[in-house]
Backbone as a chain_set.jsonl record, in Angstrom:
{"seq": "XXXXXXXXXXXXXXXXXXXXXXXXXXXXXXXXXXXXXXXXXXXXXXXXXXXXXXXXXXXXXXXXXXXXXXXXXXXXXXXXXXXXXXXXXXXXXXXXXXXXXXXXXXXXXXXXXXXXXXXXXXXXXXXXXXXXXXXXXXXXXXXXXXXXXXXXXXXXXXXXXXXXXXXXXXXXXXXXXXXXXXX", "coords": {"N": [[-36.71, -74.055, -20.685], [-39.033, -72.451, -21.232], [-40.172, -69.127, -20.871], [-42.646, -66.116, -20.675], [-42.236, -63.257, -19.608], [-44.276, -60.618, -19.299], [-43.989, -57.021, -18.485], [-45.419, -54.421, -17.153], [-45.339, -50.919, -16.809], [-45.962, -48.63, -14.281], [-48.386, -46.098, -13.949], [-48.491, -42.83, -12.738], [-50.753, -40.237, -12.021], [-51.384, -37.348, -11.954], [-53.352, -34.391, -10.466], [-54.009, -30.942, -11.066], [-54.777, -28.533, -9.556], [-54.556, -24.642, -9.805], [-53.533, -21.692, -7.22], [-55.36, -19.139, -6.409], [-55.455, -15.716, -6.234], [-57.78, -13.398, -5.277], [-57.96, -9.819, -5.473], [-59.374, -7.329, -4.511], [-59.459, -3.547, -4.384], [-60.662, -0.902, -2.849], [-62.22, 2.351, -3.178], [-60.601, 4.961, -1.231], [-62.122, 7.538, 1.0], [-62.718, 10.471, 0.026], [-62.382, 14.021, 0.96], [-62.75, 17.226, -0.045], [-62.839, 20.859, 1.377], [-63.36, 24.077, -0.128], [-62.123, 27.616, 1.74], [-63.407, 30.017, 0.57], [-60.509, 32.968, 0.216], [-61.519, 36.211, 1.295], [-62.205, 40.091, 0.904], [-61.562, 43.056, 2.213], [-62.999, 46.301, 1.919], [-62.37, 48.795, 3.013], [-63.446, 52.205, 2.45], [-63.387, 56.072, 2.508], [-64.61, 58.317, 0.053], [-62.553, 60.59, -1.255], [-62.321, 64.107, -0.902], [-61.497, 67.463, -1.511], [-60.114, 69.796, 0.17], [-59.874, 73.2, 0.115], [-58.117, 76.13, 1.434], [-59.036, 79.614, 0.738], [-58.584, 82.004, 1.945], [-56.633, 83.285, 2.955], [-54.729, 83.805, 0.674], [-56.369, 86.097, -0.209], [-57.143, 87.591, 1.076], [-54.661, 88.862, 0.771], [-55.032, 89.849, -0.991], [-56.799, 92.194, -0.333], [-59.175, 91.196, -0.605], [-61.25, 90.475, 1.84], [-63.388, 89.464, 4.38], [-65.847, 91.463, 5.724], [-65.776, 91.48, 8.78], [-63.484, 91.061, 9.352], [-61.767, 93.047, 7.827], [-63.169, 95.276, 9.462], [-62.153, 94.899, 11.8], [-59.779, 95.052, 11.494], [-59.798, 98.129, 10.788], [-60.301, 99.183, 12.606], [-58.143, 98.508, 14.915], [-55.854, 99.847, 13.352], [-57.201, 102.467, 13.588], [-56.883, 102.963, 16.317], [-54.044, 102.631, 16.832], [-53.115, 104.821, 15.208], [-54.824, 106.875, 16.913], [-53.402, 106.524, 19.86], [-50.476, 107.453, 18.551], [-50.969, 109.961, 17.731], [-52.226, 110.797, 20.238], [-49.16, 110.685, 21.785], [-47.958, 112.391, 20.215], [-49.207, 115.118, 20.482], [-48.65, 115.196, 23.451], [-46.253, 115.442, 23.506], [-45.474, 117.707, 22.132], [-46.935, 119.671, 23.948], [-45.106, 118.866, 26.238], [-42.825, 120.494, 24.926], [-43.386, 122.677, 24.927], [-43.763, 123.757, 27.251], [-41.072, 123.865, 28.339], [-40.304, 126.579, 27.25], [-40.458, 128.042, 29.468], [-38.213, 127.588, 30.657], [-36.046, 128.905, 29.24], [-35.807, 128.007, 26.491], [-36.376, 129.309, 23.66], [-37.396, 128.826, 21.016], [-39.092, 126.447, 20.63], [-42.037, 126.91, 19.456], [-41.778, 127.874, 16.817], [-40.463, 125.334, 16.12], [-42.342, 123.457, 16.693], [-43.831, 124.153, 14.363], [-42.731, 123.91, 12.133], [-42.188, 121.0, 12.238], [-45.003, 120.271, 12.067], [-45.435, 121.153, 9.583], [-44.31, 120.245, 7.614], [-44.32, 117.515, 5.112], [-45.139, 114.362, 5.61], [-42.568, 112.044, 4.626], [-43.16, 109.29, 2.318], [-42.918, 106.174, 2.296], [-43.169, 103.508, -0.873], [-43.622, 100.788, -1.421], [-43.96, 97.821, -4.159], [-45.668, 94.884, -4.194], [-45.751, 91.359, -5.476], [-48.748, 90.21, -5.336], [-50.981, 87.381, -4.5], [-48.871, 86.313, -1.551], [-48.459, 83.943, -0.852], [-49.748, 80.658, -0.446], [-52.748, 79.116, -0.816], [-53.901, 77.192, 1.083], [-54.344, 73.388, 1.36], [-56.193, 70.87, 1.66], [-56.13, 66.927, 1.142], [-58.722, 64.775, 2.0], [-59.543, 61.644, 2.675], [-59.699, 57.687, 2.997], [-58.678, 54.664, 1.73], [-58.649, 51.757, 2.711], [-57.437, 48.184, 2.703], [-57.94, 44.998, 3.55], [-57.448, 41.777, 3.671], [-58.093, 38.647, 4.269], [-57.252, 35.106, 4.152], [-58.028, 32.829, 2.136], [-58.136, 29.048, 2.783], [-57.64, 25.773, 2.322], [-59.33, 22.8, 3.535], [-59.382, 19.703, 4.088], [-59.49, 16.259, 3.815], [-58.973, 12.552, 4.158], [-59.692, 8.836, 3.882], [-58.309, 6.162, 3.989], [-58.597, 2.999, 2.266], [-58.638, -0.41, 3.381], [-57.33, -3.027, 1.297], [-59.151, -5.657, -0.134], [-59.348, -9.587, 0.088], [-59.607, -12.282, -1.323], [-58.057, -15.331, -0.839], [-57.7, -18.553, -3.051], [-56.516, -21.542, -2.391], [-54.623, -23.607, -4.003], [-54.322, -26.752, -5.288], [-53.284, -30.159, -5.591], [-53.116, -33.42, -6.643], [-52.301, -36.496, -6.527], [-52.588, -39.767, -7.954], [-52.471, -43.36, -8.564], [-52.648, -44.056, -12.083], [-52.224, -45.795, -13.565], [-51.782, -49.235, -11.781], [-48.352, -50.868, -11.394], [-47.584, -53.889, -13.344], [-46.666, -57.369, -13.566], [-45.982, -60.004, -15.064], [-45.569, -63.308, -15.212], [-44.884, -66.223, -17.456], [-45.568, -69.384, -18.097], [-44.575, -70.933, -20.933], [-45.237, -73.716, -22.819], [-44.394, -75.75, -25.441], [-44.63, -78.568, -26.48], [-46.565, -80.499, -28.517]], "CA": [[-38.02, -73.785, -20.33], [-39.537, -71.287, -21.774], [-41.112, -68.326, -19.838], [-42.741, -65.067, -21.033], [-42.429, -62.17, -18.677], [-44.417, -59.249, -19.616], [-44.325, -56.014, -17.383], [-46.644, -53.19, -17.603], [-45.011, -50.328, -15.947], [-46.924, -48.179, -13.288], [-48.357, -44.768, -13.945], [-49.33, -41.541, -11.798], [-51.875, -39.297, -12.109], [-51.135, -35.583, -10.732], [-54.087, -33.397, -11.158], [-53.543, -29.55, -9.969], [-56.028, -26.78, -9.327], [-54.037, -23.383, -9.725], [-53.959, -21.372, -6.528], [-55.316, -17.769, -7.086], [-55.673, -14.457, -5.448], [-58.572, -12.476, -5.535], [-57.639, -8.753, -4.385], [-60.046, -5.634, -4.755], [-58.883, -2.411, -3.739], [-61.634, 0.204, -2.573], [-61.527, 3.263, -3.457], [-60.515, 5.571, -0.405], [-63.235, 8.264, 0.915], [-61.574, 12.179, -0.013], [-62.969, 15.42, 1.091], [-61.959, 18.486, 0.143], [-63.799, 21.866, 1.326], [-62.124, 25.203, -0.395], [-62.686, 28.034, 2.043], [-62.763, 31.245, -0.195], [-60.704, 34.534, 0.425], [-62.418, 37.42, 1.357], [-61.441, 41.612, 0.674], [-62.579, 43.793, 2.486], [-62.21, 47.216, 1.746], [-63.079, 50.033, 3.43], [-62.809, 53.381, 1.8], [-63.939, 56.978, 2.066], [-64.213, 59.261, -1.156], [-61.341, 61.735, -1.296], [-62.674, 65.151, -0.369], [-60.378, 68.229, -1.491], [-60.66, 70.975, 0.77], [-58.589, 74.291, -0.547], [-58.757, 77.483, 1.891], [-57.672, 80.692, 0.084], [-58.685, 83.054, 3.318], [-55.273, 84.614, 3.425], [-54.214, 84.724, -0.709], [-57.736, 86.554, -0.698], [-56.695, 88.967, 2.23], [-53.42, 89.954, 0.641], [-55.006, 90.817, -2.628], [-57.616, 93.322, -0.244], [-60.809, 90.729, -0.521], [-61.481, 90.199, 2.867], [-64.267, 89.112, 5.361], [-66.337, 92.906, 6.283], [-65.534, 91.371, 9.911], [-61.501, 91.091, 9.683], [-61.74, 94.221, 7.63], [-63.52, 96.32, 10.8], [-61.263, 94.362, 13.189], [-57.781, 95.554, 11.065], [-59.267, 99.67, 10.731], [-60.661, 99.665, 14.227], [-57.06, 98.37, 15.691], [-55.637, 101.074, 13.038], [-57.56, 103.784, 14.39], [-56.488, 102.978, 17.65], [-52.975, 102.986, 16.79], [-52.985, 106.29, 15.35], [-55.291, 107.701, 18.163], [-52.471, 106.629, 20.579], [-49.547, 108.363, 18.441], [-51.424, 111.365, 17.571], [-51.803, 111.362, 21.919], [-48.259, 110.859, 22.268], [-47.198, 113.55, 19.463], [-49.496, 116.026, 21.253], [-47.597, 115.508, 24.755], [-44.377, 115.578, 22.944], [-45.69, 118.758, 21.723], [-46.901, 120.164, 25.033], [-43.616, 119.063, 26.533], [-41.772, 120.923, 24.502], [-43.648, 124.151, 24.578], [-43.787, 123.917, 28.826], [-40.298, 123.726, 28.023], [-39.882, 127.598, 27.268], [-39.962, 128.651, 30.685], [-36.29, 127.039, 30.35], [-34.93, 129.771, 28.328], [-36.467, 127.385, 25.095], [-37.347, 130.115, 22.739], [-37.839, 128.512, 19.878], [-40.051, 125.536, 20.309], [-42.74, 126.977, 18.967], [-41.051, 127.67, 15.325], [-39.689, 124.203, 15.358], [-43.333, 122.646, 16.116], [-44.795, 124.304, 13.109], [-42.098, 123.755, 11.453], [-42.384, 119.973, 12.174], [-46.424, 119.702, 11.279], [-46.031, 121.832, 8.2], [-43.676, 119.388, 6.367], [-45.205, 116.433, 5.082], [-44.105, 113.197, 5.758], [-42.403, 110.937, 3.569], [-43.668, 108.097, 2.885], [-42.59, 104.962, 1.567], [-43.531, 103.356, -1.883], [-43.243, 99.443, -1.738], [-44.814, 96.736, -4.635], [-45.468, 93.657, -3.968], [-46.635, 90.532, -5.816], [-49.752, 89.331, -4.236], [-50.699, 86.833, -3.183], [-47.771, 85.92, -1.542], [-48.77, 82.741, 0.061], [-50.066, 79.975, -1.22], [-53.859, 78.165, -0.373], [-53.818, 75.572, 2.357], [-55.189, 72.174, 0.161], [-56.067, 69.67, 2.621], [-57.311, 66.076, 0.889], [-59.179, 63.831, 3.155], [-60.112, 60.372, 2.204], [-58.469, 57.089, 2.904], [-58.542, 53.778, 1.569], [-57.575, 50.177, 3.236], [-57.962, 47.165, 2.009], [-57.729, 43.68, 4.549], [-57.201, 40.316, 3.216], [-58.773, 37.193, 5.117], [-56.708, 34.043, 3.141], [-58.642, 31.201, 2.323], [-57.367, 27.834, 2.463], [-58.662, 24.161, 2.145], [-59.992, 21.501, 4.85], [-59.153, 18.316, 3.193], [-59.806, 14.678, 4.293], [-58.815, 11.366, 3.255], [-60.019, 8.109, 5.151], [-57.747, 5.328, 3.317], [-59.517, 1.938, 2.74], [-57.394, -1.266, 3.297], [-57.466, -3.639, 0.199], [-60.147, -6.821, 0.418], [-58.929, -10.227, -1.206], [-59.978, -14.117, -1.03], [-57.403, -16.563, -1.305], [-58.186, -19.889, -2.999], [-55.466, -22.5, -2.702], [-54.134, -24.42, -4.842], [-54.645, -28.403, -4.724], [-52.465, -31.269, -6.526], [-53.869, -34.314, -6.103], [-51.684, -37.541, -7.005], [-53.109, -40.705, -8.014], [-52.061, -43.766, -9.361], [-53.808, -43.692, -12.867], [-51.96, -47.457, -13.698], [-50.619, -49.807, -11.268], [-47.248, -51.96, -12.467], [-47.538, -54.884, -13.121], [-45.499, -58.141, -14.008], [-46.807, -61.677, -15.606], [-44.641, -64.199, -16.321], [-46.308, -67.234, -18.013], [-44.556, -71.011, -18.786], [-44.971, -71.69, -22.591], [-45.495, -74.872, -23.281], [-44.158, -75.96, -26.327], [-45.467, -79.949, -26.707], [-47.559, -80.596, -29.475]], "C": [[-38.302, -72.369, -20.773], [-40.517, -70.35, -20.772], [-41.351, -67.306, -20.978], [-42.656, -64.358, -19.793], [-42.806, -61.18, -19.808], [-44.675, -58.271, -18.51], [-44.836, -55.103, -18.073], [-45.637, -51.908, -16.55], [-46.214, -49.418, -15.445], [-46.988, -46.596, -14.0], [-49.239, -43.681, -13.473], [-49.615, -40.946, -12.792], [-51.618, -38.364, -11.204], [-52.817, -34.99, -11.582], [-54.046, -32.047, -10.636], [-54.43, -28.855, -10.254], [-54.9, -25.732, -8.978], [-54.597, -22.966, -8.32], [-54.2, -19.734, -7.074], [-55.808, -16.716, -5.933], [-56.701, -13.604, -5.985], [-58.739, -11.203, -5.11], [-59.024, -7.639, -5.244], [-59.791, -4.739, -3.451], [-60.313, -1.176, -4.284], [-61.779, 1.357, -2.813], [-61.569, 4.518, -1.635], [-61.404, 7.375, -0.501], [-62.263, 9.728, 1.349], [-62.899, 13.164, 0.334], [-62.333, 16.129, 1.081], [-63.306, 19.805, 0.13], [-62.487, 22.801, 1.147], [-62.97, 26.354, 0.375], [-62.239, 29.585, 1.019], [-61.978, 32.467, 0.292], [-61.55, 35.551, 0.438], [-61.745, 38.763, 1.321], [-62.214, 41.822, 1.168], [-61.981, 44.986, 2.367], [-63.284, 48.683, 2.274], [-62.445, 51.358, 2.831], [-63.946, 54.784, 2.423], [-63.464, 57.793, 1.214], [-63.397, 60.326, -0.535], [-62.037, 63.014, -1.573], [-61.161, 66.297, -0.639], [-60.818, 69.516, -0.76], [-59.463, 72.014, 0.269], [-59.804, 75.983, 0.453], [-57.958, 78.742, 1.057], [-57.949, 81.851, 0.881], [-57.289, 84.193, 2.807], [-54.697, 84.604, 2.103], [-55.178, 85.768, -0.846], [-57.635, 88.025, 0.212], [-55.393, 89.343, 1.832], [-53.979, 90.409, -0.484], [-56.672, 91.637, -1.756], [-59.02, 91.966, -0.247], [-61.015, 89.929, 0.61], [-62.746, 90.479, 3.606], [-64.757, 90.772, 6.125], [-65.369, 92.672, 7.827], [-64.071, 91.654, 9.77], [-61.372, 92.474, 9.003], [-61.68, 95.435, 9.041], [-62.586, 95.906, 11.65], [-59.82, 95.199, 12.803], [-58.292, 97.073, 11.352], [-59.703, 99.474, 12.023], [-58.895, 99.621, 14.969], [-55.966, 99.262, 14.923], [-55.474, 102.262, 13.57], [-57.136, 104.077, 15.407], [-54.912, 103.363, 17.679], [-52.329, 104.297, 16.478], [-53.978, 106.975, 16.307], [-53.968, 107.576, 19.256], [-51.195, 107.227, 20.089], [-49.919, 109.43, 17.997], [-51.585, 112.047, 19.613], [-50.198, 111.717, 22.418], [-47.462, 112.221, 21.566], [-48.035, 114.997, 20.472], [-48.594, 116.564, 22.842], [-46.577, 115.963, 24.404], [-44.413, 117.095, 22.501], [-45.723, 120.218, 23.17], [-46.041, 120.136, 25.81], [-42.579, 119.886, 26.416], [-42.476, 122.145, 25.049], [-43.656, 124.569, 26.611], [-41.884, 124.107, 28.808], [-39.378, 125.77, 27.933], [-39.7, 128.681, 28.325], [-38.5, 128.48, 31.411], [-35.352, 127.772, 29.079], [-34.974, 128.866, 26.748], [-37.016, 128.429, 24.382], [-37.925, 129.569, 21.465], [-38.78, 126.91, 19.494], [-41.177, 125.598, 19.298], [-42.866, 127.449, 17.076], [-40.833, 126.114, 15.033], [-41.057, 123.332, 15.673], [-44.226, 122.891, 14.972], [-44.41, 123.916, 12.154], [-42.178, 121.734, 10.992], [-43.883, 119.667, 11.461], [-46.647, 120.311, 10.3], [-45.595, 121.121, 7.371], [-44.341, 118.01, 6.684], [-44.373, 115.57, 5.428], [-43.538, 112.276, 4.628], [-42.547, 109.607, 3.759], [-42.953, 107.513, 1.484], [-43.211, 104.506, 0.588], [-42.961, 101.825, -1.543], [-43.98, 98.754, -2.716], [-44.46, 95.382, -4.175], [-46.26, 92.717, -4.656], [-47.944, 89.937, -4.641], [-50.914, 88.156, -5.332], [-49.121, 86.63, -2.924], [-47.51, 84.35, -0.685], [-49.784, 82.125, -0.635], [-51.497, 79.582, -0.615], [-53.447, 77.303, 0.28], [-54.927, 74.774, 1.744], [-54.975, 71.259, 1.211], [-56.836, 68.141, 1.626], [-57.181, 65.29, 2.377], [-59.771, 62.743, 2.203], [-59.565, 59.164, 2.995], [-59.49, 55.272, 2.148], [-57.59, 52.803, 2.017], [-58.413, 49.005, 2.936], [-57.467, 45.85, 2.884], [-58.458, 42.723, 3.204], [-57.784, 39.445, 4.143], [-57.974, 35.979, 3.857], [-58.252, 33.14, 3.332], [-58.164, 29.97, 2.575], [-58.661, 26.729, 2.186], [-58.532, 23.258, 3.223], [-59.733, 19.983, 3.796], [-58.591, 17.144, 3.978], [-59.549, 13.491, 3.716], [-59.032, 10.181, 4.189], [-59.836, 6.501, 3.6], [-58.562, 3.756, 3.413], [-58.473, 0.626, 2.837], [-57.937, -2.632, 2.203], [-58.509, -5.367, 0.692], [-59.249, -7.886, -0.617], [-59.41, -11.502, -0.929], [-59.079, -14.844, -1.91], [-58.143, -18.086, -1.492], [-57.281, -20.966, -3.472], [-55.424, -23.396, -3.354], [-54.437, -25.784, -4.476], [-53.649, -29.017, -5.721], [-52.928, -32.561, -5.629], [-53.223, -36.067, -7.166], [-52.188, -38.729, -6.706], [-52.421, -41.99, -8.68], [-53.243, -44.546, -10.683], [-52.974, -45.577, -13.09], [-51.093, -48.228, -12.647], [-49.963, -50.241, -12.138], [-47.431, -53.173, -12.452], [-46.542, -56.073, -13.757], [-46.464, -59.536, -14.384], [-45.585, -62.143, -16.271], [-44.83, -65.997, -16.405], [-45.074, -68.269, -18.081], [-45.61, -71.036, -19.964], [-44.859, -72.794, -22.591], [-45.425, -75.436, -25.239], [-44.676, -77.616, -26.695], [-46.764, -79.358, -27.753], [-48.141, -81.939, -29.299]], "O": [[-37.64, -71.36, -20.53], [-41.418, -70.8, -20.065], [-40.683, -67.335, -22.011], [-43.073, -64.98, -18.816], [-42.16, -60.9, -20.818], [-45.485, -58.571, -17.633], [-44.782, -54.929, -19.291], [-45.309, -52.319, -15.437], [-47.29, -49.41, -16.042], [-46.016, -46.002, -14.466], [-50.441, -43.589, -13.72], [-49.174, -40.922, -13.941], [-51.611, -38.466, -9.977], [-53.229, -35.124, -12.734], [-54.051, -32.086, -9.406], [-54.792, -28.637, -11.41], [-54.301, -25.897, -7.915], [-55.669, -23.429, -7.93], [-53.482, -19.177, -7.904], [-56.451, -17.009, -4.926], [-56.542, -13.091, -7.093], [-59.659, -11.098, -4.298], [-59.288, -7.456, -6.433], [-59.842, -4.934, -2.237], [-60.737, -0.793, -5.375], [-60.699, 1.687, -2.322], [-62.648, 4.722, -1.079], [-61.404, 8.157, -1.452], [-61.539, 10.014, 2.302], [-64.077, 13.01, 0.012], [-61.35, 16.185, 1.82], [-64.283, 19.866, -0.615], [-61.359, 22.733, 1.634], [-64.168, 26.449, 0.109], [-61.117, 30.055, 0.834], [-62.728, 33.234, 0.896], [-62.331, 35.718, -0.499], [-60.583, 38.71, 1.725], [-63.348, 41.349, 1.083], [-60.773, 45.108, 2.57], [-64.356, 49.216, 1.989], [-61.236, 51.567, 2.735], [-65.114, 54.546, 2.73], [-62.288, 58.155, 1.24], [-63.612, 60.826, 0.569], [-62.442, 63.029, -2.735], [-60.056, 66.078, -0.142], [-61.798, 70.171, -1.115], [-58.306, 71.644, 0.074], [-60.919, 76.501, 0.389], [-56.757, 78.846, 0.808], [-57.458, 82.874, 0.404], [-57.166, 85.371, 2.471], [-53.901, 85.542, 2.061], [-54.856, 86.544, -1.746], [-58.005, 89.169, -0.053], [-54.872, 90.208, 2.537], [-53.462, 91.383, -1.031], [-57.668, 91.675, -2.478], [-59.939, 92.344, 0.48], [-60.978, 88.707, 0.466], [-63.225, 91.61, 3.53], [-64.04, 91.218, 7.021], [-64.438, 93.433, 8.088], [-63.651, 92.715, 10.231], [-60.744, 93.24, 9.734], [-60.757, 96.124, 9.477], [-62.151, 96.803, 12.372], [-59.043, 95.776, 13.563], [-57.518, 97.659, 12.108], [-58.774, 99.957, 12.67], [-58.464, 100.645, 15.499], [-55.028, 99.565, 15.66], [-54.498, 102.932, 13.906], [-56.915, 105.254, 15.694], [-54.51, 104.261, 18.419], [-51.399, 104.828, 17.085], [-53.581, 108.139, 16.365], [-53.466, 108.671, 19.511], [-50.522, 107.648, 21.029], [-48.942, 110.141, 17.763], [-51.254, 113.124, 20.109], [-49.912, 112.65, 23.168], [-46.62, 112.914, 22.136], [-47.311, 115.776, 21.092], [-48.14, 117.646, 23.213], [-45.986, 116.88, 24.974], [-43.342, 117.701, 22.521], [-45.0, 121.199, 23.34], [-45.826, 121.212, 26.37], [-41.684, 120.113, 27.231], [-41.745, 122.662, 25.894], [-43.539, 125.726, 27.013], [-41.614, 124.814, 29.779], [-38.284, 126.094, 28.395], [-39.104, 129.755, 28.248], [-37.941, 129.047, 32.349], [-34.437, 127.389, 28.349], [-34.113, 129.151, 25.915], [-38.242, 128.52, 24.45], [-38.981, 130.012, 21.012], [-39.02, 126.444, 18.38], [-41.375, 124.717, 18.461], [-43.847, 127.328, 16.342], [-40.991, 125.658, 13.9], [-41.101, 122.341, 14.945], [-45.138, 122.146, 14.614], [-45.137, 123.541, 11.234], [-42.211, 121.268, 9.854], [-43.967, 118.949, 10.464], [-47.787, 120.3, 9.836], [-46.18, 121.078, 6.288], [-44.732, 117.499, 7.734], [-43.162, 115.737, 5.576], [-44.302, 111.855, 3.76], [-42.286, 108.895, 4.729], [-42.627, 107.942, 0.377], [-44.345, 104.965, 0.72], [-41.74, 101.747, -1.401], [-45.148, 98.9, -2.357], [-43.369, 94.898, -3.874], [-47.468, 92.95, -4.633], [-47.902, 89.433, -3.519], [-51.373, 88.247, -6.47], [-48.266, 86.738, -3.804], [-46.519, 83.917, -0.097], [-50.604, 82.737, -1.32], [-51.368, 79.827, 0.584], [-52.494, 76.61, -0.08], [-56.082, 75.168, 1.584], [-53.875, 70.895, 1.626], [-58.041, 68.232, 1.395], [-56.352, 65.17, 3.278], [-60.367, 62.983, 1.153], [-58.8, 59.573, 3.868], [-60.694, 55.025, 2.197], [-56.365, 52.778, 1.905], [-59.636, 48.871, 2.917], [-56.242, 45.758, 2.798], [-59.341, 42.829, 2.353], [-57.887, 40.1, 5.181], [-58.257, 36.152, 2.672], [-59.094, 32.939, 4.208], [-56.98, 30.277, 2.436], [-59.873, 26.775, 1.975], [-57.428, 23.074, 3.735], [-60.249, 19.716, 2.711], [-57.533, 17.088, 4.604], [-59.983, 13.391, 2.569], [-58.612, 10.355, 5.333], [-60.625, 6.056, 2.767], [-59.066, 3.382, 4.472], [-57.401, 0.791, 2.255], [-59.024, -3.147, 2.468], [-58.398, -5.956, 1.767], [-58.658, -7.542, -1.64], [-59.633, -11.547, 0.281], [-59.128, -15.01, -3.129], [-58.835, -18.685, -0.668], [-57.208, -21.31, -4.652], [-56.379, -24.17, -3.297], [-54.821, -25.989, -3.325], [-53.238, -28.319, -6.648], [-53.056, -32.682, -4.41], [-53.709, -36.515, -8.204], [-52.349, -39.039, -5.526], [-51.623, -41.614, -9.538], [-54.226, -45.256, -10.468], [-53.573, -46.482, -12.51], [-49.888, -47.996, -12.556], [-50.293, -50.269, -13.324], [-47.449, -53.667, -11.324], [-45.618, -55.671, -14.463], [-47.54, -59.839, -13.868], [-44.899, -61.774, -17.224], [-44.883, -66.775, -15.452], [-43.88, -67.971, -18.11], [-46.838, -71.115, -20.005], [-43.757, -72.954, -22.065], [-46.373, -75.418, -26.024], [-45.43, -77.47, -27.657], [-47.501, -78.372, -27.776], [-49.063, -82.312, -30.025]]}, "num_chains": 1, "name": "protein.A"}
């Protein structure tokens, strides 16, 4: 007996949609403030003061006033040893009622010879000017720095999943027929 069998075999159907990620990243919000240094400087101009008072009084060029003040206290000094040489004088000569004969030889003898006097040079000045400067300069700093901010953003994204989707695109099938051979 004769048969045919024919089979068909079966066949799926996949279909897939990719899954995908959609990310955006924000950009994060910065601040920066720069605060500047500052100088400050305080100064006053430098001022030279120079006294020459006393090189000026050893070389004789002196103030009328300190002048009169030096011969007045002079004068005075020899008024008081011209008083004391007189006593010393009268002393002596009260003196000869003590069998002193000769005082009065030896005070003439004393105010007839001159005196000797001394001879000194001297460089002048001999002292220097008193130089005072006055001024000063200072100088302050203040730093600056920077203030700075950052306010981070967190990333955005939309997921869209994937799919697969299985079908069957042919069933299987089977047929199997009787031939008939008779004529």
């Amino acid at each position: 007996m004769p048969l045919s069998i024919t089979t068909i075999k079966g066949q799926i159907g996949i279909e897939t949609t990719n899954a995908y990620l959609d990310l955006r990243q924000p950009k994060g919000e910065q601040s920066i403030r720069q605060i500047k240094p500052q100088m400050i400087i305080d100064r006053e101009l430098p001022k030279v003061l120079i006294d020459q008072s006393q090189p000026f009084a050893e070389a004789g060029r002196k103030p009328w006033s300190q002048v009169a003040e030096e011969y007045a206290q002079m004068g005075r000094q020899q008024a008081l040893e011209g008083i004391a040489r007189i006593v010393d004088d009268g002393n002596r000569m009260a003196m000869i009622q003590r069998k002193m004969p000769d005082a009065i030889p030896e005070i003439a003898l004393k105010n007839s010879t001159p005196k000797q006097h001394e001879f000194n040079f001297a460089m002048i000045p001999t002292s220097r000017p008193k130089i005072e400067v006055i001024g000063h300069l200072n100088i302050d700093w203040q730093l600056g720095g920077v203030e700075y901010s950052y306010t981070p953003r967190k990333p955005e994204g939309d997921y869209h999943p994937g799919k697969v989707d299985i079908y069957m695109k042919q069933y299987p099938k089977t047929e199997i027929r009787y031939i008939d051979n008779r004529v």
